[in-house]
C-alpha positions in Angstrom: -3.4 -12.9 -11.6 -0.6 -15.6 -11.2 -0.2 -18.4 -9.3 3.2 -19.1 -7.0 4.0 -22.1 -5.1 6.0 -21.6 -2.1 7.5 -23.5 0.7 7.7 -22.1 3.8 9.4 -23.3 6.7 6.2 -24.7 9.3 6.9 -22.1 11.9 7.1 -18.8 9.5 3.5 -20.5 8.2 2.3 -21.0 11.7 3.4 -17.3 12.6 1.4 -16.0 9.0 -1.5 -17.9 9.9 -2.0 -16.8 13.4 -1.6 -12.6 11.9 -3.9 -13.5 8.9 -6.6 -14.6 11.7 -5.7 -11.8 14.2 -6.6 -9.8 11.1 -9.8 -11.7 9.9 -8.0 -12.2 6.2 -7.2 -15.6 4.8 -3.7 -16.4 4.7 -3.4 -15.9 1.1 -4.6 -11.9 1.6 -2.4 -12.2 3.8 0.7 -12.7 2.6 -0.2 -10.6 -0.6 -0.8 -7.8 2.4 2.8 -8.3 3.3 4.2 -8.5 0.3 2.6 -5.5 -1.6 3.9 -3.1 2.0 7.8 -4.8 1.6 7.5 -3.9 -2.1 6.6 -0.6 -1.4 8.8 0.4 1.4 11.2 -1.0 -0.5 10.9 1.4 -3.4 10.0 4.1 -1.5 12.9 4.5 0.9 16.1 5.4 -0.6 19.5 5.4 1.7 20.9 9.3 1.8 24.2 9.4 1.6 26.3 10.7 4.8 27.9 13.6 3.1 24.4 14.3 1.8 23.1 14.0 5.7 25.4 16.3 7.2 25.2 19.1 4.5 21.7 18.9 5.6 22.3 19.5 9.5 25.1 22.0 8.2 22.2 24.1 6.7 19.6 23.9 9.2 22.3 24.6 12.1 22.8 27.8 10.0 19.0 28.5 10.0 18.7 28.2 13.2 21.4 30.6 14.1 20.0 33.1 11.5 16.3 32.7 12.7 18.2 33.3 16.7 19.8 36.4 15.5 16.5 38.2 14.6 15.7 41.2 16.2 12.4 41.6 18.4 11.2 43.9 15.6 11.6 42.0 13.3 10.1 38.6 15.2 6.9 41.0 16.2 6.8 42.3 12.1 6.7 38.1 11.0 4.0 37.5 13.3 2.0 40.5 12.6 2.0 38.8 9.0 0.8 35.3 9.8 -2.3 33.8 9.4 -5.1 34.3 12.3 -7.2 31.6 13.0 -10.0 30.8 15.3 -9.6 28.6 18.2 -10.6 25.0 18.2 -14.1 24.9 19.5 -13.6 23.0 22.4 -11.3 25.7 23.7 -13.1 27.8 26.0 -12.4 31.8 26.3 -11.1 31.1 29.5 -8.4 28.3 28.8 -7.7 30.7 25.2 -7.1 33.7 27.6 -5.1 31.4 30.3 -3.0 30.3 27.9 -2.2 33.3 26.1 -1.5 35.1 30.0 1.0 31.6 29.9 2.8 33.1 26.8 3.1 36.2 27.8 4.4 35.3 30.9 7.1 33.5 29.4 8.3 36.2 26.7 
């Protein structure tokens, strides 16, 4: 492991101190803490560039219209296909039936 001397100014080490204890570390786990998430946001996030960004909304605007454009056959033959699953358990018949008469209602 190395070793690094740093100077800080006596407020930023005041502020450090008062997280490391909020956070029951020392300030030295601390700081590594901070450092190691900066590092890795750092590398992580990469800018996308604007042209790159609006090809992106270009496409899914164009989805969207195709997917509005579907027929109500064709919606009812996709969701004849998808997966069935069980309600949660704490879902009642009753609220599963209420909100299903709430769907039907609304298509």
């Amino acid at each position: 492991m190395s070793r690094l001397t740093l100077r800080l100014p006596e407020t930023l080490h005041q502020q450090l101190t008062q997280l490391a204890e909020g956070e029951g570390v020392s300030l030295n786990q601390y700081i590594v803490y901070a450092l190691t998430r900066q590092a890795a946001l750092a590398y992580g996030i990469q800018a996308v560039p604007e042209a790159k960004v609006a090809q992106q909304q270009q496409a899914f605007q164009s989805l969207i219209t195709q997917l509005g454009q579907a027929s109500p056959s064709e919606i009812k033959s996709v969701l004849a296909t998808r997966e069935k699953t069980d309600p949660e358990a704490e879902l009642s018949a009753d609220i599963v039936e209420r909100l299903q008469e709430r769907i039907q209602k609304r298509a």
